[in-house]
C-alpha positions as CSV (number, residue, x, y, z in Angstrom):
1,X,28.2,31.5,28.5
2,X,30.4,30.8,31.2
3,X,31.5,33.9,33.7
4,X,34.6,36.0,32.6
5,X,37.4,34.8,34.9
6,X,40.7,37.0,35.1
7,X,43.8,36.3,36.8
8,X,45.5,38.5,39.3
9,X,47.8,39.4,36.9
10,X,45.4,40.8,34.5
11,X,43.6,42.2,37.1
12,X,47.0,44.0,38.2
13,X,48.0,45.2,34.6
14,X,44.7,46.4,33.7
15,X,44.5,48.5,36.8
16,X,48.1,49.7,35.8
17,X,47.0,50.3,32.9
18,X,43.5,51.9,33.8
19,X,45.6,54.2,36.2
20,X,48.3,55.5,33.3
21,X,45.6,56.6,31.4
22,X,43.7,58.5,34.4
23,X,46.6,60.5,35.2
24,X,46.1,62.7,32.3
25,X,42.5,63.1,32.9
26,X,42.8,63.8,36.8
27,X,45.5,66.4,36.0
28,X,43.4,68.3,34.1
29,X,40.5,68.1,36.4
30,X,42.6,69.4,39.1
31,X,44.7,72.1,37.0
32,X,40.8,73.5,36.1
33,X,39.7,73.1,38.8
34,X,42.4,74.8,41.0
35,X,43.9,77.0,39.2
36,X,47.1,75.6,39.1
37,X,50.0,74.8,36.3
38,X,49.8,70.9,35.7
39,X,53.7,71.1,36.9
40,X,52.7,72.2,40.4
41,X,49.4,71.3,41.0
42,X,50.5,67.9,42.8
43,X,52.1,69.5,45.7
44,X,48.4,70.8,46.7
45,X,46.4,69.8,49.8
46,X,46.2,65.4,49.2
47,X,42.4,65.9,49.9
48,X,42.1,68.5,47.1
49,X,44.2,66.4,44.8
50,X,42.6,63.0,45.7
51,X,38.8,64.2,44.8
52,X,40.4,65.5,41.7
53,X,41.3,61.4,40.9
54,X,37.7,61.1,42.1
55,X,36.1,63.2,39.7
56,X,38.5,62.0,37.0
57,X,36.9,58.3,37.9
58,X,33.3,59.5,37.8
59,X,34.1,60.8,34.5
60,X,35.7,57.4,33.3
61,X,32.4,55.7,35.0
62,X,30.2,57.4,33.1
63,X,31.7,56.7,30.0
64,X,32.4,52.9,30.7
65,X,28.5,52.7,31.2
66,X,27.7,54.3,28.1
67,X,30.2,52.1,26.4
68,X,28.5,49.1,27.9
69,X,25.0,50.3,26.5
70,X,26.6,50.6,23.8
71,X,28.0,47.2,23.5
72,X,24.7,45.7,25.0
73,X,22.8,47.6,22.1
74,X,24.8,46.6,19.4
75,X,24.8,42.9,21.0
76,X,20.9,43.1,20.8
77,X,21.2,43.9,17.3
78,X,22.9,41.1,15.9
79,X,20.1,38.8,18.1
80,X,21.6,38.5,21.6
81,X,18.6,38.0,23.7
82,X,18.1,39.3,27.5
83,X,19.2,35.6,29.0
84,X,22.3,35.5,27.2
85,X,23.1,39.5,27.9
86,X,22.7,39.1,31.3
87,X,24.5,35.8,31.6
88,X,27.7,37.7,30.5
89,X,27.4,40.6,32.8
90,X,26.5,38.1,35.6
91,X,23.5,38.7,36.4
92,X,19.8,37.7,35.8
93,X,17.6,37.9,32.7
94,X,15.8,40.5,34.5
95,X,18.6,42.2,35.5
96,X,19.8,42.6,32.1
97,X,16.1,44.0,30.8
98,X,16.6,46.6,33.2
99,X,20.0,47.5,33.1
100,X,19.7,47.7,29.3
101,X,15.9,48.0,28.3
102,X,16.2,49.1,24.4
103,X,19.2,47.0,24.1
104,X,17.0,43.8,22.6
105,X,14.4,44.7,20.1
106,X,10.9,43.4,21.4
107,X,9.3,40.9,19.0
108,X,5.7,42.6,19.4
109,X,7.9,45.6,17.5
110,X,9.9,43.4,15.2
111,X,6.5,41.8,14.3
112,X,4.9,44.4,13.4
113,X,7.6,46.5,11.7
114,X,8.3,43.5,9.4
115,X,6.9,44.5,6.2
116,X,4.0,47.0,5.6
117,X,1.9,46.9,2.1
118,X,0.6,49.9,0.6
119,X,-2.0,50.1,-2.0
120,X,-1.8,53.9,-3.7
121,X,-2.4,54.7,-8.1
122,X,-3.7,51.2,-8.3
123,X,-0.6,49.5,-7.4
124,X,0.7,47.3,-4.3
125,X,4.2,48.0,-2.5
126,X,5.4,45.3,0.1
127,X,8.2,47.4,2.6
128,X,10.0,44.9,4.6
129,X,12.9,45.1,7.4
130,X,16.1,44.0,7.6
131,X,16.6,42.1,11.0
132,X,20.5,42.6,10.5
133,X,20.9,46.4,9.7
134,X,17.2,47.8,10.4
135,X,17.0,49.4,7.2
136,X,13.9,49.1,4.5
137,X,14.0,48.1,1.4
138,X,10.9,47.7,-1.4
139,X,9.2,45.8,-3.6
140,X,6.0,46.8,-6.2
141,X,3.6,46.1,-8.8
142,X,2.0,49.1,-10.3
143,X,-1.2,49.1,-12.1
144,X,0.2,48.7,-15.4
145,X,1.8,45.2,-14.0
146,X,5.6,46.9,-14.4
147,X,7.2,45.5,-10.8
148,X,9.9,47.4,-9.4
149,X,12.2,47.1,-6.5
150,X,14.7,49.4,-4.4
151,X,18.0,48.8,-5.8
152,X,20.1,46.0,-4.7
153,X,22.1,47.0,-1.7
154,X,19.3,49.8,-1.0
155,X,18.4,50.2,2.5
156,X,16.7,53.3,3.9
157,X,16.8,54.3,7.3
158,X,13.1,54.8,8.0
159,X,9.6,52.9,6.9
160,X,8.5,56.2,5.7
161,X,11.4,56.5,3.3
162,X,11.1,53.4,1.8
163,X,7.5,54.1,1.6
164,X,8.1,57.5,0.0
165,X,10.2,56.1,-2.7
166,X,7.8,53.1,-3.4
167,X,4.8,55.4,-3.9
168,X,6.8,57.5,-6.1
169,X,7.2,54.6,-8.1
170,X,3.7,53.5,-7.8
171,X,3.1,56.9,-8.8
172,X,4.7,56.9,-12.5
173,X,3.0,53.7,-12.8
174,X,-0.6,54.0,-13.3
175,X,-2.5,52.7,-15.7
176,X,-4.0,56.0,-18.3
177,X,-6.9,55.3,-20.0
178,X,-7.5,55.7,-24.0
C-alpha cells in the first residue's frame, strides 16, 4: 500500500476541525478542574487554561490509540497480516507486531484452534472455526449412525460451547442395547 498523502488543505481542515471538537472537551476539563462557570473560566491565568487544552489532548490521545488498536485488530481479523499493517501506519513489519501484538492471529493458534474432534457415548464430533467471525460451529455422528450438525448460521462464541452442545447431542445418541 502506498503511504497516506494529505494536502495542506486537509491537513488545515482537519485540524479545524480536530480543534471545534476539543473546545467542548477542554472546557469542561478546566470548569472541573477550576472551579469555574464554563462562561468565565476563559478569562483565567493562560497557563491554567492552556494545560486544561493539554489535558483535553491527552484525553483525545488516548482514545485515538485505542481507536487505532481497534482498527488494527479488526484489520487482523479479516486477514491483514503484520507487513501490510505496518506498511499503512509507516512503519516496519516489526514495528507493527509491536505496536499491535494481538492485532494478527498467530497461525501456531489458528492451527491448532481449527477443528477439535471429540469421541464421548460412542460417537465422533468434529468442532471447527470460522476464520471470518471466530465463532464454532459442529458436526457429529453418534453411535447409532444419526449425524447431526449445529444449525445453519450457528456460531458459538467459545470451543467449549460448541463442544457442550455437540456432546449433548452425542449424548441422546447412544446406541441401547436389547
Amino acid at each position: 500500500m502506498t503511504p497516506i498523502e494529505t494536502t495542506p488543505e486537509e491537513r488545515a481542515e482537519l485540524a479545524k476541525a480536530l480543534t471545534d471538537a476539543l473546545n467542548p472537551l477542554a472546557t469542561a476539563i478546566r470548569s472541573r478542574q477550576s472551579g469555574l462557570s464554563t462562561a468565565g473560566m476563559w478569562e483565567a491565568d493562560p497557563v491554567e487554561v492552556t494545560l486544561s487544552v493539554l489535558a483535553a489532548w491527552k484525553v483525545v490521545d488516548t482514545e485515538v490509540k485505542q481507536l487505532t488498536a481497534l482498527a488494527a485488530a479488526t484489520a487482523g481479523s479479516y486477514g491483514a497480516n503484520y507487513e501490510q499493517l505496518g506498511a499503512v501506519w509507516g512503519i516496519t513489519r516489526q514495528g507493527a507486531r509491536k505496536k499491535w501484538p494481538d492485532a494478527v492471529p498467530r497461525p501456531a493458534a489458528s492451527a491448532a484452534g481449527a477443528g477439535t474432534a471429540l469421541e464421548l457415548f460412542g460417537g465422533t464430533a468434529e468442532l471447527t472455526r470460522d476464520a471470518r467471525s471466530g465463532g464454532w460451529a459442529w458436526t457429529a455422528e453418534g453411535a447409532d449412525e444419526t449425524r447431526g450438525a449445529a444449525e445453519d448460521g450457528t456460531w458459538y462464541a467459545t470451543r467449549e460451547e460448541a463442544a457442550a452442545h455437540a456432546g449433548a447431542f452425542l449424548r441422546e445418541h447412544v446406541v441401547t442395547l436389547p
